[in-house]
VOKOL-144012 format. One record per residue (C-alpha): residue number from 0; residue in three letters; x, y, z. Coordinates in steps of 0.2 Angstrom, whole numbers. Example, Ala and Ser with C-alpha at 12.3 -4.5 7.8 and 13.67 -1.06 7.14 Angstrom:
VOKOL-144012
+-----+------+-------+-------+-------+
!  nr ! rest !    xx !    yy !    zz !
+-----+------+-------+-------+-------+
!   0 !  Ala !    62 !   -22 !    39 !
!   1 !  Ser !    68 !    -5 !    36 !
+-----+------+-------+-------+-------+
This chain:
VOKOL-144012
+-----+------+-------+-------+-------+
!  nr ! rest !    xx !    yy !    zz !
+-----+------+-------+-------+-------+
!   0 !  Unk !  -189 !   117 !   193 !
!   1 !  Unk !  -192 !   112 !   174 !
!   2 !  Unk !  -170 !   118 !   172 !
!   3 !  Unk !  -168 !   106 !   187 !
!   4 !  Unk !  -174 !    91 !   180 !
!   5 !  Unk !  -167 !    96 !   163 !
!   6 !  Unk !  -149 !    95 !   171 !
!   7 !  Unk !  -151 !    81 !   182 !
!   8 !  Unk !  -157 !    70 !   165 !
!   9 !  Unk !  -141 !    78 !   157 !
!  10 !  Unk !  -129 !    75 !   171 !
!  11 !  Unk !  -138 !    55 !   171 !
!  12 !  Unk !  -136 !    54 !   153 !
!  13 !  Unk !  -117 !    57 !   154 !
!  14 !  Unk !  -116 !    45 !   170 !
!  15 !  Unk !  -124 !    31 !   159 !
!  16 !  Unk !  -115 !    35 !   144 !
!  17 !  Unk !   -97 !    37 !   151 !
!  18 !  Unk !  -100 !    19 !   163 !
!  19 !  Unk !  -106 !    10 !   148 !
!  20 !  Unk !   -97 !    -5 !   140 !
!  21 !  Unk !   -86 !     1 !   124 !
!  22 !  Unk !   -87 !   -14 !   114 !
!  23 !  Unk !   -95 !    -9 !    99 !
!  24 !  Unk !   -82 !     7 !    96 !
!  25 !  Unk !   -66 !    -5 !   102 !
!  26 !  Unk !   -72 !   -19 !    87 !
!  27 !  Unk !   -74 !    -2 !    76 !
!  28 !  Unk !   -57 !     1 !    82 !
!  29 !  Unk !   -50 !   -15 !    80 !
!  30 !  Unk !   -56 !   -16 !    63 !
!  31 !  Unk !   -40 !   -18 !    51 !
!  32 !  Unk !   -47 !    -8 !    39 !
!  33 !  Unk !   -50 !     6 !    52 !
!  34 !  Unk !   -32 !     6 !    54 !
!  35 !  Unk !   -27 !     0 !    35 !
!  36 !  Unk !   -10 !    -1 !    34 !
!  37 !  Unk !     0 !     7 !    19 !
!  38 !  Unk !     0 !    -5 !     2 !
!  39 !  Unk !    18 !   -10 !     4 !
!  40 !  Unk !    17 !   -13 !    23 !
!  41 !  Unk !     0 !   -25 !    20 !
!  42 !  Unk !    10 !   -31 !     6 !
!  43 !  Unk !    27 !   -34 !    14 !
!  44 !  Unk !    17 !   -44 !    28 !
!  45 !  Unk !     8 !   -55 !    16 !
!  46 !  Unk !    20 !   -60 !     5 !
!  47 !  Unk !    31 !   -64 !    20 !
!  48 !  Unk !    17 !   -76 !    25 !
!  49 !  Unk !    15 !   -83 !     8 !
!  50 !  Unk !    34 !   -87 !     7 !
!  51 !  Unk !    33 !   -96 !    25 !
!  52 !  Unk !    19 !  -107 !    19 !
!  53 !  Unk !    27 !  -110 !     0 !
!  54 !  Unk !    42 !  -116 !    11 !
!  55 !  Unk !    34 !  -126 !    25 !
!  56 !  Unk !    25 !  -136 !    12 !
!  57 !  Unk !    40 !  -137 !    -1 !
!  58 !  Unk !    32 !  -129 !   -15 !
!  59 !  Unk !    43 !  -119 !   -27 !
!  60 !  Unk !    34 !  -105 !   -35 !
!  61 !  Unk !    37 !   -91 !   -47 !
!  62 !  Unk !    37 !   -73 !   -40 !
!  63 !  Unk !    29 !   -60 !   -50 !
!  64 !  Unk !    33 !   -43 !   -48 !
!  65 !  Unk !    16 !   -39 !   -41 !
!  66 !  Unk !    19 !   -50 !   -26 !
!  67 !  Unk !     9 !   -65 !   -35 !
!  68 !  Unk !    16 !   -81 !   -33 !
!  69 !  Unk !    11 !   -94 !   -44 !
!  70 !  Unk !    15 !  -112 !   -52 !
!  71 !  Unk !    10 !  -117 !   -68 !
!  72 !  Unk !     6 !  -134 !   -67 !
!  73 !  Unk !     0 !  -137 !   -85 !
!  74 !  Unk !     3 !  -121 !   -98 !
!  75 !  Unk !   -10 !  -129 !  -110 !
!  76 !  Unk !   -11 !  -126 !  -132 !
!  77 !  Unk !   -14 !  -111 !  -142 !
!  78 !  Unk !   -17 !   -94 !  -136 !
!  79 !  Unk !   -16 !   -83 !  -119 !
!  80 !  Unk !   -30 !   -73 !  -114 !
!  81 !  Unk !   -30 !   -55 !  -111 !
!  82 !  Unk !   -37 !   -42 !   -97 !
!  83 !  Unk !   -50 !   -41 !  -108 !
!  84 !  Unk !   -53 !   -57 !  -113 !
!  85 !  Unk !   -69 !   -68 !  -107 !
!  86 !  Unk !   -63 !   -86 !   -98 !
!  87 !  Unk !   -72 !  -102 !   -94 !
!  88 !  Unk !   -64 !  -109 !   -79 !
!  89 !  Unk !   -64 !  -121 !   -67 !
!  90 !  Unk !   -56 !  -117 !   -49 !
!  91 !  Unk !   -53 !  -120 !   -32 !
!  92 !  Unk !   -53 !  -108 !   -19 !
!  93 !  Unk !   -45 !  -109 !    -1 !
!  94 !  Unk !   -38 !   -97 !    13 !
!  95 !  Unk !   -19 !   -99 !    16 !
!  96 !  Unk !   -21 !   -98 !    34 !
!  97 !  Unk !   -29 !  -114 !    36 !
!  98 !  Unk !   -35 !  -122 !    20 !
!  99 !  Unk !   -51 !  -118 !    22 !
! 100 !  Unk !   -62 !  -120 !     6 !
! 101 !  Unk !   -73 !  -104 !     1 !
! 102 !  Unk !   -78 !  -104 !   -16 !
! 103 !  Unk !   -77 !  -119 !   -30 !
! 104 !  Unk !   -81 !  -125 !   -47 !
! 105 !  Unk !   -81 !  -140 !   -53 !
! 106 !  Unk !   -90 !  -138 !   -70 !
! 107 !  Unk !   -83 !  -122 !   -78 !
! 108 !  Unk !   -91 !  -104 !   -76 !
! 109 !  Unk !   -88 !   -90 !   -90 !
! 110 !  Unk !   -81 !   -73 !   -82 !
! 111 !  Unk !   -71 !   -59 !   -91 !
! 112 !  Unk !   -56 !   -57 !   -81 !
! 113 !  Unk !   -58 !   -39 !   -80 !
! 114 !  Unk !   -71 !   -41 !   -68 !
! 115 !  Unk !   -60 !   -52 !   -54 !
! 116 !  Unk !   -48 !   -49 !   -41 !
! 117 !  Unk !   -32 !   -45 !   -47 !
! 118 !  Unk !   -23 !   -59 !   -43 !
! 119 !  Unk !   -32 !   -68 !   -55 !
! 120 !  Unk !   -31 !   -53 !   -67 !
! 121 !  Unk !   -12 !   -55 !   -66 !
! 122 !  Unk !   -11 !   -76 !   -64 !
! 123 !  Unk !   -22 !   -82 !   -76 !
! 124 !  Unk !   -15 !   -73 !   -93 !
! 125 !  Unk !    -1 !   -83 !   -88 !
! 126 !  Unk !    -5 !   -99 !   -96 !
! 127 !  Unk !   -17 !  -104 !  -110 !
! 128 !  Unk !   -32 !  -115 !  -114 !
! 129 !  Unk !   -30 !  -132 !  -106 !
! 130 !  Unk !   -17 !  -124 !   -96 !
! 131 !  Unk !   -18 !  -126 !   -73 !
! 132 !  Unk !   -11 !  -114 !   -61 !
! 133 !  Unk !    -7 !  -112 !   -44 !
! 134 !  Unk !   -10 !   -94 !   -38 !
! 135 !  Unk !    -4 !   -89 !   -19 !
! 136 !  Unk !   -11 !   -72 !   -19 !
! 137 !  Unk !    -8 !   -57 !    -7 !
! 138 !  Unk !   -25 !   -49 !     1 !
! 139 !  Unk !   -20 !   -31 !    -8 !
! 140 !  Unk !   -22 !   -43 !   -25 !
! 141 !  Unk !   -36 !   -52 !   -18 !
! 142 !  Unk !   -53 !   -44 !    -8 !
! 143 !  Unk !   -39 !   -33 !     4 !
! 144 !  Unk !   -44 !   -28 !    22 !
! 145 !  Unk !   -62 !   -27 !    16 !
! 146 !  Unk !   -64 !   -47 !    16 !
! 147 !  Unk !   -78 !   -54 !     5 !
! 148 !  Unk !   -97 !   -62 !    15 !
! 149 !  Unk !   -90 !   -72 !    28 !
! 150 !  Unk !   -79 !   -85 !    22 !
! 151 !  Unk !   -66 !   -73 !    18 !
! 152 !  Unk !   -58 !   -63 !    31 !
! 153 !  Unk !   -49 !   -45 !    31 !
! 154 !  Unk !   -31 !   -46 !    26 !
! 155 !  Unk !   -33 !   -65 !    19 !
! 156 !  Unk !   -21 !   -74 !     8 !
! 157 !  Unk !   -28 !   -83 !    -3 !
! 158 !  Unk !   -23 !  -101 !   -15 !
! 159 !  Unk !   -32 !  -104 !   -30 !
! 160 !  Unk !   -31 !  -118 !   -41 !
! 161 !  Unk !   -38 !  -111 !   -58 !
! 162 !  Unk !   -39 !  -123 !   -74 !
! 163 !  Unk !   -45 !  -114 !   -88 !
! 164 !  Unk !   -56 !  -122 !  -101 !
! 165 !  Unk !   -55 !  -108 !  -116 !
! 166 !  Unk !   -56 !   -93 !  -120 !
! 167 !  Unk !   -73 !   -87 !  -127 !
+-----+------+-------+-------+-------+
């Protein structure tokens, strides 16, 4: 009896289990970074998306070999900064999907640029105190398929407006 009613609890358990509602794995599925795409392929597809946008609003931008794109609005006086080097910043951040805002600074913060995405890493060594730039940043060179909290999504291109103050 006991072997009975262990087999009909087994046989239920796989009745309810196979009928149930696979939501939860096909979002885990769905996930991009469950299926990541090779660098180059992620890449290929943001830049492509970067230079539609750079086109539909007329904007003509520098390509770096990294697949940042960037204008230099103002190069600024005196000296670059390096990958090592701490910055006081101010900066806008939106997504390049749909201008959404994310992130801001209006009254300068201190960061070494070793500890920021790499499209910030490559961008802002690019022009020197004083200087403004424009960076259209592929996700591989911002947070990737991983996103950041909720205001950035997986696989999002992002625009940053990044004046920087000085180097400390």
């Amino acid at each position: 009896m006991k072997n009975i009613i262990i087999l009909v609890f087994l046989v239920s358990l796989h009745l309810f289990i196979s009928c149930s509602d696979n939501n939860n794995m096909n979002s885990y599925y769905n996930n991009p970074c469950y299926t990541k795409l090779p660098y180059t392929d992620q890449m290929a597809i943001d830049v492509a998306l970067i230079d539609e946008y750079l086109s539909e609003e007329g904007i003509i931008a520098e390509i770096d070999e990294s697949g940042l794109r960037y204008v230099i609005i103002e190069e600024g006086e005196g000296s670059r900064p390096t990958a090592d080097s701490r910055v006081n910043v101010k900066y806008r951040g939106t997504l390049l999907s749909d201008n959404s805002l994310f992130d801001e600074n209006t009254e300068g913060i201190e960061l070494p640029l070793s500890f920021v995405i790499a499209g910030w890493q490559i961008g802002v060594p690019l022009i020197k105190e004083g200087g403004k730039i424009m960076l259209y940043i592929p996700s591989r060179l911002g947070y990737g398929c991983d996103g950041s909290g909720s205001s950035i999504p997986s696989n999002a291109n992002l625009i940053f407006e990044v004046e920087m103050i000085e180097i400390i």
